[in-house]
VMD Tcl script that draws the C-alpha trace (Angstrom):
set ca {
  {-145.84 87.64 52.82}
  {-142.08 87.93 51.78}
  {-140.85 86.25 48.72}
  {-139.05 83.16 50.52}
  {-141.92 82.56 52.32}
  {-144.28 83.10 49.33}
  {-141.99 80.30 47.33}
  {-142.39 78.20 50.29}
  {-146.23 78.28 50.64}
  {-146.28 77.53 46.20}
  {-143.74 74.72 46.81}
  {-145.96 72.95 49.68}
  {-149.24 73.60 47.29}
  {-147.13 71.99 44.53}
  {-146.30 68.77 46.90}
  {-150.29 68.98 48.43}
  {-151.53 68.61 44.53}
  {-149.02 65.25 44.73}
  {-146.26 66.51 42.91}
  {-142.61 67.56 43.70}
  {-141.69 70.85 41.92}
  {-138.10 72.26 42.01}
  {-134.79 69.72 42.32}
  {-135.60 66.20 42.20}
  {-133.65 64.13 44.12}
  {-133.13 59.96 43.45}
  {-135.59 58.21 45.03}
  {-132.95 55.38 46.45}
  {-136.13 53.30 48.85}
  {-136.38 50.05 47.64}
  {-139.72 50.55 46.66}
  {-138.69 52.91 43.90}
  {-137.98 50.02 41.90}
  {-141.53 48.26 42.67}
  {-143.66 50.94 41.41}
  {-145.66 50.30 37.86}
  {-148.88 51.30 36.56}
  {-151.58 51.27 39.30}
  {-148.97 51.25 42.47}
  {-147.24 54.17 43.63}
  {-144.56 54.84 46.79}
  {-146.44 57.26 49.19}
  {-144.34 58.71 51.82}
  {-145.64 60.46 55.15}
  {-143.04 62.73 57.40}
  {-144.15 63.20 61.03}
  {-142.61 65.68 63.28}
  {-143.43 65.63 66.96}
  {-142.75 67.29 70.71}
  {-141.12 70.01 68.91}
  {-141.56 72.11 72.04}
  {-141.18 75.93 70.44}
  {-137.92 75.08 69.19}
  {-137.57 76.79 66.23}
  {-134.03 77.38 65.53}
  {-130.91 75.87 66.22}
  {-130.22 77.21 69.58}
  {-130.28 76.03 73.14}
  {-131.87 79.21 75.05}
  {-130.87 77.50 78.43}
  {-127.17 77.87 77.72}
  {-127.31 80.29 75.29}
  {-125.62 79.44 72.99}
  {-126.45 77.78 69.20}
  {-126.99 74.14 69.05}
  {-127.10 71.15 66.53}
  {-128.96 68.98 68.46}
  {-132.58 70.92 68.36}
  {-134.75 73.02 65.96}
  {-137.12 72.58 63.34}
  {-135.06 75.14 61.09}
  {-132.73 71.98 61.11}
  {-135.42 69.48 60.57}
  {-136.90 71.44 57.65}
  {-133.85 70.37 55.51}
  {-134.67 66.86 56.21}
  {-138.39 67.58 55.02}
  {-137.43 69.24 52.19}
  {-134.60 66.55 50.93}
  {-137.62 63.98 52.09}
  {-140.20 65.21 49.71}
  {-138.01 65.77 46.88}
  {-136.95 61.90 46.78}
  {-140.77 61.07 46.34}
  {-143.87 62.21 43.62}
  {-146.17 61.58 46.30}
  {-145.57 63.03 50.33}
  {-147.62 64.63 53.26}
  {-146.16 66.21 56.18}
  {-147.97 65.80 60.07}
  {-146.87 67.06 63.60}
  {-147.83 65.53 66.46}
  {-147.94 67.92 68.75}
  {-146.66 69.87 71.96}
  {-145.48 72.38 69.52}
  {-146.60 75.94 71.75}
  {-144.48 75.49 74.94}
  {-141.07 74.08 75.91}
  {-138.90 76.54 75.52}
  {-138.65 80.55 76.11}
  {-139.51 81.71 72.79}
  {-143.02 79.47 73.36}
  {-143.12 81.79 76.70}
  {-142.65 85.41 75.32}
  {-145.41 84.86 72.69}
  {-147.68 83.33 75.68}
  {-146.78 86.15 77.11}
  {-148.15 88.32 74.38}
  {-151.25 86.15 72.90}
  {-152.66 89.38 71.01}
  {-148.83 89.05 69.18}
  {-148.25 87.91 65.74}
  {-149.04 84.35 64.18}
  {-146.57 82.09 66.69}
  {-143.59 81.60 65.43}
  {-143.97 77.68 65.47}
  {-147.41 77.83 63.37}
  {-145.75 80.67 60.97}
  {-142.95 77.88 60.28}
  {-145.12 75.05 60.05}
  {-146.99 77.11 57.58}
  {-144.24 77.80 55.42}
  {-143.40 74.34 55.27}
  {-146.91 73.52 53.97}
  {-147.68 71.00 56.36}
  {-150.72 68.97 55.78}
  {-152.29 68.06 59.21}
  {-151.41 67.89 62.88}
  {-153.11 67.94 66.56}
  {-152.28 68.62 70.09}
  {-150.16 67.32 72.79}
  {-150.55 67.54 76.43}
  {-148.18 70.57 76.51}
  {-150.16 72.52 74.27}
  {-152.66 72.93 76.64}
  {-150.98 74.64 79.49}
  {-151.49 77.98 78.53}
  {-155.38 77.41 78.79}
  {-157.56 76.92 75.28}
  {-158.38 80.67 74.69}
  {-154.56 80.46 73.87}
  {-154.39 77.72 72.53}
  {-157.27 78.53 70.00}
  {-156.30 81.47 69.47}
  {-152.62 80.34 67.60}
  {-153.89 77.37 66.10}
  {-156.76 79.60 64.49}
  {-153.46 81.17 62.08}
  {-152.59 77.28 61.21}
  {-153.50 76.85 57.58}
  {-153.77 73.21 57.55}
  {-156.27 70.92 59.56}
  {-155.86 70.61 63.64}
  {-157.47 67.19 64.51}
  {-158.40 65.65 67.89}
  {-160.97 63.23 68.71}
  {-160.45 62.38 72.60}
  {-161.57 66.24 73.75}
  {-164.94 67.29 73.71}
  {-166.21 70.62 75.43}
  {-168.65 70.27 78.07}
  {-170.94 72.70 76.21}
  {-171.82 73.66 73.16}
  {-174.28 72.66 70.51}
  {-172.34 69.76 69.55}
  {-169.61 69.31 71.67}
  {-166.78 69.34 69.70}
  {-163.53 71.22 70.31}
  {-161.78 70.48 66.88}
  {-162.49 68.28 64.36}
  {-162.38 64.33 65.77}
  {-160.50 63.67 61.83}
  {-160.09 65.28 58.73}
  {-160.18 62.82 55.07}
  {-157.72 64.50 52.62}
  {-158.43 64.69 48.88}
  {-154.85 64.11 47.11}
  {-153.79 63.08 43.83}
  {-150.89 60.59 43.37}
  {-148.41 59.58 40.80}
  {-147.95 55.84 40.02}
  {-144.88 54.20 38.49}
  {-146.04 55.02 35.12}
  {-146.63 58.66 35.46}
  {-150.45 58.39 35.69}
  {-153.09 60.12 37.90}
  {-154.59 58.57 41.06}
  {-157.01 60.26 43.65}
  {-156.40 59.13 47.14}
  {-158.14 59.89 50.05}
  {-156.37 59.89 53.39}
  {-157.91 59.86 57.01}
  {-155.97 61.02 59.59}
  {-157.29 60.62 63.11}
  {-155.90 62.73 66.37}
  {-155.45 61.35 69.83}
  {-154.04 63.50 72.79}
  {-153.47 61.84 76.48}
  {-156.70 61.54 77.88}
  {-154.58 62.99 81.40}
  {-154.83 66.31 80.17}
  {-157.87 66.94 82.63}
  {-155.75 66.19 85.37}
  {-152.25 67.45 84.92}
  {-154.14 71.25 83.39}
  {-157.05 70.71 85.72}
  {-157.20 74.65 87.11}
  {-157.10 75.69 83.11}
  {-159.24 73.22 81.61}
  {-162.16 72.14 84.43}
  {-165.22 72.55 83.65}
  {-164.41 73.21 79.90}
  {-163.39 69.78 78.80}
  {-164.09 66.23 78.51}
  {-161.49 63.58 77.62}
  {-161.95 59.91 76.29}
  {-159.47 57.13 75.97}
  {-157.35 56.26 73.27}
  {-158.59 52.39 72.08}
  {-162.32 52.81 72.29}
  {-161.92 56.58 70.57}
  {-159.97 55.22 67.83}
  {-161.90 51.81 67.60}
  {-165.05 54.48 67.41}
  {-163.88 56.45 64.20}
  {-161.72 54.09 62.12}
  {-164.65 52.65 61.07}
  {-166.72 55.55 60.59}
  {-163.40 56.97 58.48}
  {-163.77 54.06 56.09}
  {-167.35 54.57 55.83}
  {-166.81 58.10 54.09}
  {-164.33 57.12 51.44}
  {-160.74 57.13 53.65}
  {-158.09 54.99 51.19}
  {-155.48 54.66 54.00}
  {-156.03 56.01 57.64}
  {-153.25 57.56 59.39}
  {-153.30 57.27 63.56}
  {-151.73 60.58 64.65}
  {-151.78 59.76 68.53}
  {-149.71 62.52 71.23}
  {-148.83 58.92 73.29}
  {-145.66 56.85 73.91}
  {-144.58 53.47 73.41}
  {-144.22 51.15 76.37}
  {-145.05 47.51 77.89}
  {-148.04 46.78 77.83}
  {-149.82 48.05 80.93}
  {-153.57 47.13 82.25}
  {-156.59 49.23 81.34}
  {-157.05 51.79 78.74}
  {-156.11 55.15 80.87}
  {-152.76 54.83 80.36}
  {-151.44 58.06 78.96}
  {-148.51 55.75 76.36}
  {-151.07 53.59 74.19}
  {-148.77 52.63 71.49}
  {-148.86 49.48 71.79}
  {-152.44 48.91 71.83}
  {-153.24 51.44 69.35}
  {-151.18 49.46 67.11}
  {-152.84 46.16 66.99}
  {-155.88 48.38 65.70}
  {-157.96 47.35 62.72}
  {-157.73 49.20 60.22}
  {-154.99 51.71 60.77}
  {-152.90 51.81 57.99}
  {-149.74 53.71 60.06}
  {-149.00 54.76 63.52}
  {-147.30 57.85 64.54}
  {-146.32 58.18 68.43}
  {-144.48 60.94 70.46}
  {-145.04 62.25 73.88}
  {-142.29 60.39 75.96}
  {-139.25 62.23 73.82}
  {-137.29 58.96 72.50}
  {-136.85 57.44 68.65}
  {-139.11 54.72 66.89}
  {-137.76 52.73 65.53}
  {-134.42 52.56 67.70}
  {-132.42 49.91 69.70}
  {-134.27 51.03 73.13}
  {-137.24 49.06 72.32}
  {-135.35 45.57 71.31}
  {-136.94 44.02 74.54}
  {-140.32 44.84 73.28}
  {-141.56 41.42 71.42}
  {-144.09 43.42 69.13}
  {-141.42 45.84 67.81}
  {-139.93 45.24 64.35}
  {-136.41 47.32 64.90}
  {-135.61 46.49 61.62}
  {-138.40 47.28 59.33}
  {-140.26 50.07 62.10}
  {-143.32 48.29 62.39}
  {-144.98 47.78 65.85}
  {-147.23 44.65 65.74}
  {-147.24 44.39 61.96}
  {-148.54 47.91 62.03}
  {-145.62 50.69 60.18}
  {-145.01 53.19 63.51}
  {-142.57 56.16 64.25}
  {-141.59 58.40 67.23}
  {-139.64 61.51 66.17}
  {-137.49 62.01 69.25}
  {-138.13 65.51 70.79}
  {-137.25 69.29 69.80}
  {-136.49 68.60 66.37}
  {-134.21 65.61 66.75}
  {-135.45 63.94 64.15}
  {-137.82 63.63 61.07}
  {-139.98 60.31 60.96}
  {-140.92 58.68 57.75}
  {-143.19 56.41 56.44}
  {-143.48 54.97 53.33}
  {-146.18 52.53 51.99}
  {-146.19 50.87 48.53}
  {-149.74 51.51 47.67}
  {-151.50 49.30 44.86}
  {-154.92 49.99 43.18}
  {-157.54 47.58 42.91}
  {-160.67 47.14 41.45}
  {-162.00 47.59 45.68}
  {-160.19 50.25 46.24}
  {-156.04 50.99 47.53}
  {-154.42 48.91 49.47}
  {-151.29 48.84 51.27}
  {-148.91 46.02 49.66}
  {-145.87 47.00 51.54}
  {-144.18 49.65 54.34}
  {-141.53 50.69 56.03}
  {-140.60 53.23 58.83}
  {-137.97 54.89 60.03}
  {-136.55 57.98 61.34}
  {-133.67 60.26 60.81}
  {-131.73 62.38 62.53}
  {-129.75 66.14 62.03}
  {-127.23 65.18 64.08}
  {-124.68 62.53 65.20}
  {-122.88 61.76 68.54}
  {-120.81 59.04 67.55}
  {-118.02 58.68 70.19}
  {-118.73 60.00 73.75}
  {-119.61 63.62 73.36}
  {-118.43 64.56 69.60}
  {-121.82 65.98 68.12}
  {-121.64 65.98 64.35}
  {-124.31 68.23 62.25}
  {-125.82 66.53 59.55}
  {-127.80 69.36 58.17}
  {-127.53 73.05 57.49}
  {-130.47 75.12 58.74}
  {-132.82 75.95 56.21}
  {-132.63 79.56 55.23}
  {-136.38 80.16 54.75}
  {-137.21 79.72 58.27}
  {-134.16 81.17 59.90}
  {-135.32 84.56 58.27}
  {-139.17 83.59 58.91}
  {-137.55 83.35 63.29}
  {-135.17 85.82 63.27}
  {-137.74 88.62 64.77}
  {-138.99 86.09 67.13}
  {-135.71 84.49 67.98}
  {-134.01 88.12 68.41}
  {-137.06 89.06 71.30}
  {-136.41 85.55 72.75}
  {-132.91 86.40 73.66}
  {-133.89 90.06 74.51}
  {-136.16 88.35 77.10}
  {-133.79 85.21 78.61}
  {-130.53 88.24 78.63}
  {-132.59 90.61 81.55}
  {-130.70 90.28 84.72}
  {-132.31 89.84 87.96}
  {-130.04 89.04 90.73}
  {-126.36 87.44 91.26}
  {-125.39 84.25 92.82}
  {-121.97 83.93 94.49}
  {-121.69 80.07 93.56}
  {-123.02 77.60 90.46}
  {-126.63 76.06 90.13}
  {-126.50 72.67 88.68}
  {-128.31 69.59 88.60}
  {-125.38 66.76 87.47}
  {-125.62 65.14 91.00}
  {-129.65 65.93 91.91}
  {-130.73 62.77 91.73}
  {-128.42 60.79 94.23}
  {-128.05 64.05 96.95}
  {-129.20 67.58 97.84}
  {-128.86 69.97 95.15}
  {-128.43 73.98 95.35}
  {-130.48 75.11 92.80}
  {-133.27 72.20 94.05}
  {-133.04 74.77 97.49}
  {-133.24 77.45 96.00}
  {-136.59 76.37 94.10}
  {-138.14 74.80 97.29}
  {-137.10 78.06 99.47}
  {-138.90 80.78 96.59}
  {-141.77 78.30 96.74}
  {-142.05 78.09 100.47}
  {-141.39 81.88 101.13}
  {-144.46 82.83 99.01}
  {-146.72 80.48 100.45}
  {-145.72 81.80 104.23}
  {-146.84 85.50 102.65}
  {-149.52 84.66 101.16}
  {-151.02 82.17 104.49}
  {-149.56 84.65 106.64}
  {-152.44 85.92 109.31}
  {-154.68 82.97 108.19}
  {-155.52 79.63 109.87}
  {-152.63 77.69 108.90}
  {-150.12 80.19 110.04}
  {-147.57 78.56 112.45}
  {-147.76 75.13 110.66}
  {-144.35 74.31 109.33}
  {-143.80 75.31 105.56}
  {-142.44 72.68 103.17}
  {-141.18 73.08 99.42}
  {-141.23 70.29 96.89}
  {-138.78 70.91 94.16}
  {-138.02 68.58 90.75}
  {-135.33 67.80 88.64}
  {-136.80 68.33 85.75}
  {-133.40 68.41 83.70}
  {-131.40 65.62 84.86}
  {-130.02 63.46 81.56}
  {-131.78 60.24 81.18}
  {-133.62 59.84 77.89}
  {-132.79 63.17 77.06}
  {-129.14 62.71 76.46}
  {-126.47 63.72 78.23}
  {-126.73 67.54 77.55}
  {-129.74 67.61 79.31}
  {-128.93 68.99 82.56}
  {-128.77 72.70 84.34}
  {-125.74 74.27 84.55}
  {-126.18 78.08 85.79}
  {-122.48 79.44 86.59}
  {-122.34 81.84 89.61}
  {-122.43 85.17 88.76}
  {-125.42 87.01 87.19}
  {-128.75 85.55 86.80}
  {-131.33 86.28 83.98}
  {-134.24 85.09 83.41}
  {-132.71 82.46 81.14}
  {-130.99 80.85 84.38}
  {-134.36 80.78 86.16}
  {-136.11 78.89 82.64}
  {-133.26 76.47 83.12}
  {-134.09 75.41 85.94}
  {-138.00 75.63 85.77}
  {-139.02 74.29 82.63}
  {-142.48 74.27 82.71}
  {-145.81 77.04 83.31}
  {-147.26 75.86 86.72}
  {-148.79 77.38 88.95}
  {-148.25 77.69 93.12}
  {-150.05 75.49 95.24}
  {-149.78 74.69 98.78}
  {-151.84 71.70 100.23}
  {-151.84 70.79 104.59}
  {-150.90 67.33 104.91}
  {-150.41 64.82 108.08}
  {-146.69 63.38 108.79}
  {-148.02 59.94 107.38}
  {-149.03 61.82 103.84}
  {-145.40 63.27 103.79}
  {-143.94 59.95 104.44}
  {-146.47 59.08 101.59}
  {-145.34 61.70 99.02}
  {-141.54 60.37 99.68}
  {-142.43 56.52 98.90}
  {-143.79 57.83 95.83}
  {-140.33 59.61 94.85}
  {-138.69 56.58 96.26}
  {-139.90 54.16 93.53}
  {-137.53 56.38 91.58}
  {-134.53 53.95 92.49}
  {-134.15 50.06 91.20}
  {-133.59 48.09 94.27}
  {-130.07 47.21 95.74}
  {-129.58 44.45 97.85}
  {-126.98 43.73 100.35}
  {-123.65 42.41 98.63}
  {-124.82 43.34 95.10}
  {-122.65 44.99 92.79}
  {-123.02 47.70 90.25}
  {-127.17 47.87 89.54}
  {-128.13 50.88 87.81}
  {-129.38 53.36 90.66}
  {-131.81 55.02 87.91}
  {-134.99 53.07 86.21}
  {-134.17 54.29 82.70}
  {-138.45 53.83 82.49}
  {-139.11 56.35 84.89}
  {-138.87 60.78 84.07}
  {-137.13 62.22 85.68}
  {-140.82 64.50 86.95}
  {-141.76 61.39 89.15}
  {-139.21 62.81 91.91}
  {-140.03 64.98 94.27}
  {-137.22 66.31 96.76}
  {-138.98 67.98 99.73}
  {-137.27 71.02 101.26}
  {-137.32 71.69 105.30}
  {-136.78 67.73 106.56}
  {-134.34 65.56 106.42}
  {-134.81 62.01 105.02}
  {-133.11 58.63 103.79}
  {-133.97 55.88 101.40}
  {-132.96 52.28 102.06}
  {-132.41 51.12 98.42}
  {-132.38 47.35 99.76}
  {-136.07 47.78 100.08}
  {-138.65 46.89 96.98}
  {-140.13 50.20 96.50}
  {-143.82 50.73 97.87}
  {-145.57 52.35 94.65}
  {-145.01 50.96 91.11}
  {-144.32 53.04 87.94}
  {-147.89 54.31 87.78}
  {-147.73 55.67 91.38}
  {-149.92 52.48 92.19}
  {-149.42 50.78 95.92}
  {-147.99 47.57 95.00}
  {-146.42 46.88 98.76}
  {-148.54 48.08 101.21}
  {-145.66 46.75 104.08}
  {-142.72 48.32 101.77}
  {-141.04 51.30 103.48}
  {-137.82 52.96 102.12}
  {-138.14 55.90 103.72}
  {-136.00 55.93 106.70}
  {-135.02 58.74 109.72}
  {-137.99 61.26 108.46}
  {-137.13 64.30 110.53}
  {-137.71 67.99 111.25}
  {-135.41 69.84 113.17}
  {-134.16 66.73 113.95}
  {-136.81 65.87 115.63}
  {-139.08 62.53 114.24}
  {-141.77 63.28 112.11}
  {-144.69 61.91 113.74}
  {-147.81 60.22 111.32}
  {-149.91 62.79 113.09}
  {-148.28 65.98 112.73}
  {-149.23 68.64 110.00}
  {-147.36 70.41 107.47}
  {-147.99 73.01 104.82}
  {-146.51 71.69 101.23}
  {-145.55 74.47 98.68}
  {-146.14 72.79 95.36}
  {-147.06 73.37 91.78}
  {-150.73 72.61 90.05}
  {-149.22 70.02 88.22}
  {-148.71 67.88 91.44}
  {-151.85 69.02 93.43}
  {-153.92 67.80 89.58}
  {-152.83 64.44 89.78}
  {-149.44 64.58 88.05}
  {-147.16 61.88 88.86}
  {-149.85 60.29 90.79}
  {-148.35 61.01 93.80}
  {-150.73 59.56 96.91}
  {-149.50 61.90 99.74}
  {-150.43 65.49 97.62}
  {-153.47 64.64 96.16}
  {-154.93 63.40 99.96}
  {-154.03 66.58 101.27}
  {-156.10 69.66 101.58}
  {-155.65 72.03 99.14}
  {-154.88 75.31 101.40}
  {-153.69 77.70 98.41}
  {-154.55 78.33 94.54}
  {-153.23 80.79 93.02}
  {-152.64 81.63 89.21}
  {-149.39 82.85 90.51}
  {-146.64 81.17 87.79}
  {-144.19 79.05 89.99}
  {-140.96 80.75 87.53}
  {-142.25 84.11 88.21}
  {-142.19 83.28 91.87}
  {-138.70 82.11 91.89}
  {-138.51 85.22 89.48}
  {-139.30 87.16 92.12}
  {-137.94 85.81 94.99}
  {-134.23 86.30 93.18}
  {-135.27 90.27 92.79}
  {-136.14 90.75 96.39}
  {-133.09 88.84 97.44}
  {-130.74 90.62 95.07}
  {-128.21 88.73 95.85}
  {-128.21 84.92 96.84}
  {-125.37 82.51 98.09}
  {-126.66 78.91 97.47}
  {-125.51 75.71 98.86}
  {-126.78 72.12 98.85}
  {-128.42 71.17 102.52}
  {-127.22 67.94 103.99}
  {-131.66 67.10 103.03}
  {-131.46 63.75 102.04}
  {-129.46 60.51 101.22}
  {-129.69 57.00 100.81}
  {-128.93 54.63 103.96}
  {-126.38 52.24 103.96}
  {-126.58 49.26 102.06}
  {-123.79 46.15 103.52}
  {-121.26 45.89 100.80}
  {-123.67 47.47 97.96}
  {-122.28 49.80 94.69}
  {-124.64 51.12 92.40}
  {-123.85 53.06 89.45}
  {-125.42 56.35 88.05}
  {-125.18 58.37 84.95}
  {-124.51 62.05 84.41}
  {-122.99 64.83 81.98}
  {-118.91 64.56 82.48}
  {-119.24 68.33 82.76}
  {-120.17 66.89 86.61}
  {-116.38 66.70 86.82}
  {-116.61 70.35 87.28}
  {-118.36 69.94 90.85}
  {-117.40 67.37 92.53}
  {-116.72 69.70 95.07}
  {-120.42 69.63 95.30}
  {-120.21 66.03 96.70}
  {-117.31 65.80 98.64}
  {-119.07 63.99 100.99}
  {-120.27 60.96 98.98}
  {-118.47 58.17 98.37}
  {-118.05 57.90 94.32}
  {-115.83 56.70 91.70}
  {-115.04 57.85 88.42}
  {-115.54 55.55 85.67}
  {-115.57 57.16 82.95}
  {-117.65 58.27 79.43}
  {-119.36 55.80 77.49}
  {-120.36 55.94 73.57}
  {-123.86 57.91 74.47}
  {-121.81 60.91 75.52}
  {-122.95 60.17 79.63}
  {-119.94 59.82 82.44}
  {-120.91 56.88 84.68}
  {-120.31 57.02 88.27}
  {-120.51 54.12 90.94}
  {-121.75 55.08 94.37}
  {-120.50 52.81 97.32}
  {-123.91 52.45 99.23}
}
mol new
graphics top color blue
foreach p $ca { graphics top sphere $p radius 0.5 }
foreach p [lrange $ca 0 end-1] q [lrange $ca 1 end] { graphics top cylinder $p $q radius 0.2 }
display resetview
């Protein structure tokens, strides 16, 4: 262990004992001044969907960046703690994968501790447990790297399907700290900290986890164990739940719970993640429960920390002793960021890295860029993604065509060969919640492997399922319900539902389709049938000819889709054809090798039909400005940048 990090590990067992040690900072909360003998201010940081970003760079682009990294966020911790005698420090999870230094250590799993664990060590943080994402690369992996973590991994919602007992980690973990009150005396405090993960994990990892894993639901888990929490001494319980924040929806499968888990008894604080946006924040004003003002969520104090290391959440509770125990007298939340974008796209730091963990990354951040720097092919023109979600895209193609060329090898001689070959493709990095640097942007010229990770975020694997021509038409509704409704005559609605990820659309390569936006969409946000009569989908065709409900296709997909992902009705009806642990990058990988060199350019693939004296508008990076080329053939408008940094576009329908 070298020195920094030595000093780092005595600082956090200096703040686990209760204490601050080093420069202390004014402690300006307003419950600084409430504090007295018996009641002390008790602070808890979360960090969450930190997605292997360790340092302040943006891998994709290559190039550093002030708008990611927990070396940033680290200063925030550390300024955090000092304000306060008494702190504790969670994540939330999806920490392993994300970006491409979470891929080279996947990549080696025999490596050293992972970079992200190494870091959170460092920082001495006190608990944490899993996200969805952390599963991906399969749970010898993932036990493996959390087995370095020297604090607590919780999660009560998985259970393996053998075993003596069934558990996979600990359901909760009650922590033994001692806290200072306003007049400098001694407290002990016992804190229960519960760990929820989306209970959709068995479907969206089903090839790595089936057979291996059960999952339960996040009310009746957490309804289970609060009580039994309280039972063995917990003071305050903490609800550390991998779920999102969003209307309330029917039923208790619903992979963002945060609502309903905060109307819990007994739950002292809420801390939420998964869907990559800020609690407390403006975007949930419409939400009646939510307390913008104060961060509380149906009375209950609740956070979301963004994504990547945007920002640092923070609790604080004014705890008061009593002859039955501590209770909670007062809290607040809130969250705060390491960087601002005040006008348009100015991006202003707001913290310095912290030096401790830039040298704790650099070995791991210099193989990372080692790795994303290897060269496979060239590409005589860009790959972007600033227009894929209102026409055909290049670098969609060129994903759909690697995808369909390795299913046609590998079904090649078999049963199913003759059957026309399909590609679905997504736009996984197209703005929306994730700001408006959030796009691909892959210049022509050389391409590494950094240009393939940008546009291919995630670890799938290849699929390819056999589907009817009334599936397909299926699978398209689905990505249809993408698109608010536009009737005839209306002006200006916002093409995009800001509700929906950008994942939920599927563009399939090899026929040619429309949507009629004046339609109400046929599946709802949950991929439910909602209008069985509804039909957007307009002049399906293959080779210009009509697809027919009875003709069959081959889909090349990704095990994401083919597990239930997106809910999408027309894959998972279809017969799975091909499984393969074959990585859908590496494919695309691969295909760029053999090709050498390719020359990409958007297919005339799909559009929206004509809607009688209809505009809508749609959002994207202004860096679009660059390509409009690209779209010569829609009919758009330029209306320029607005304060979130986006450039807003109106389409003439």
């Amino acid at each position: 262990m070298n020195e920094k990090v030595a000093h780092a590990k005595e600082q956090s067992d200096a703040v686990k004992s209760g204490y601050s040690t080093g420069e202390v900072l004014p402690n300006t909360h307003p419950f600084a001044n409430r504090t007295a003998a018996g009641i002390c201010h008790f602070r808890i940081l979360e960090t969450t969907d930190l997605h292997a970003h360790l340092c302040a760079y943006d891998y994709y682009h290559d190039q550093p960046s002030h708008t990611v990294g927990l070396a940033r966020t680290a200063t925030l911790i550390r300024k955090a703690r000092a304000e306060v005698d008494n702190a504790l420090l969670l994540d939330n999870g999806d920490l392993l994968q994300g970006s491409p230094m979470g891929d080279v250590h996947a990549a080696s799993p025999n490596a050293a501790t992972h970079p992200m664990i190494a870091a959170m060590n460092a920082l001495g943080y006190d608990a944490a447990t899993l996200g969805n994402h952390d599963f991906n690369f399969g749970l010898d992996y993932l036990t493996t790297v959390i087995a370095d973590a020297q604090f607590p991994y919780v999660l009560a919602n998985v259970r393996l399907q053998s075993g003596p007992d069934g558990s996979f980690l600990p359901p909760y973990v009650i922590l033994d700290r001692e806290v200072l009150d306003g007049a400098g005396e001694r407290h002990p405090l016992r804190i229960g900290i519960l760990g929820l993960t989306p209970p959709q994990i068995i479907k969206w990892d089903c090839s790595a986890l089936a057979g291996q894993i059960e999952t339960l639901e996040f009310l009746e888990t957490a309804q289970a164990y609060i009580p039994r929490m309280r039972a063995e001494g917990a003071d305050i319980i903490l609800v550390l739940a991998h779920t999102g924040i969003l209307p309330d929806t029917a039923g208790m499968q619903e992979e963002n719970a945060g609502l309903p888990l905060s109307r819990l008894d007994g739950a002292d604080a809420l801390f939420t993640g998964h869907v990559h946006m800020v609690y407390p924040s403006p975007a949930f004003a419409d939400i009646d429960a939510a307390q913008i003002d104060t961060g509380h969520l149906n009375g209950c104090p609740t956070v979301m920390a963004g994504y990547w290391g945007s920002h640092l959440g923070v609790v604080d509770l004014l705890l008061e002793r009593t002859s039955d125990g501590w209770r909670v007298e007062d809290s607040r939340a809130e969250t705060l960021p390491i960087f601002s974008r005040a006008t348009g796209q100015t991006i202003t730091p707001l913290v310095e890295d912290d030096p401790e963990l830039v040298q704790l990354a650099q070995p791991s951040h210099e193989a990372t860029l080692t790795y994303i720097r290897k060269s496979i092919g060239q590409s005589t023109a860009p790959l972007h993604s600033y227009f894929s979600m209102v026409c055909g895209s290049a670098h969609l193609d060129l994903i759909a065509g690697a995808k369909r060329d390795y299913v046609a090898a590998q079904l090649a001689g078999g049963p199913f060969e003759g059957l026309p070959i399909l590609g679905a493709a997504t736009p996984f990095k197209s703005g929306g919640r994730s700001g408006p640097d959030y796009f691909t942007e892959v210049p022509a010229g050389d391409l590494t492997i950094r240009s393939v990770t940008d546009m291919y975020l995630y670890p799938n694997n290849m699929r390819a399922v056999k589907i009817t021509g009334a599936q397909l038409r299926e699978w398209l509704e689905r990505s249809a319900g993408f698109f608010q409704q536009v009737d005839a005559g209306a002006r200006d609605v916002q093409l995009l539902d800001p509700a929906v990820p950008s994942y939920y659309f599927d563009v399939i390569g090899g026929v040619t389709y429309d949507f009629d936006l004046s339609l109400p969409a046929r599946y709802d946000l949950q991929g439910t049938l909602v209008r069985p009569k509804g039909q957007r989908v307009k002049n399906l065709a293959l080779n210009g000819q009509p697809v027919t409900p009875e003709m069959e296709f081959i889909v090349a997909t990704n095990s994401y889709r083919v597990d239930g992902g997106g809910a999408f009705p027309g894959v998972t009806e279809g017969e799975v054809v091909l499984e393969t642990q074959a990585n859908t990058r590496d494919v695309v990988l691969d295909y760029i090798r053999r090709k050498g060199a390719i020359s990409p350019s958007p297919a005339p693939q799909w559009g929206f039909a004509p809607v009688r004296g209809a505009t809508a508008l749609f959002q994207t990076s202004p860096r679009a400005r660059l390509y409009m080329q690209d779209v010569a053939k829609l009919n758009i408008e330029d209306l320029g940048d607005d304060d979130s940094g986006f450039c807003t576009f109106r389409l003439l329908l």
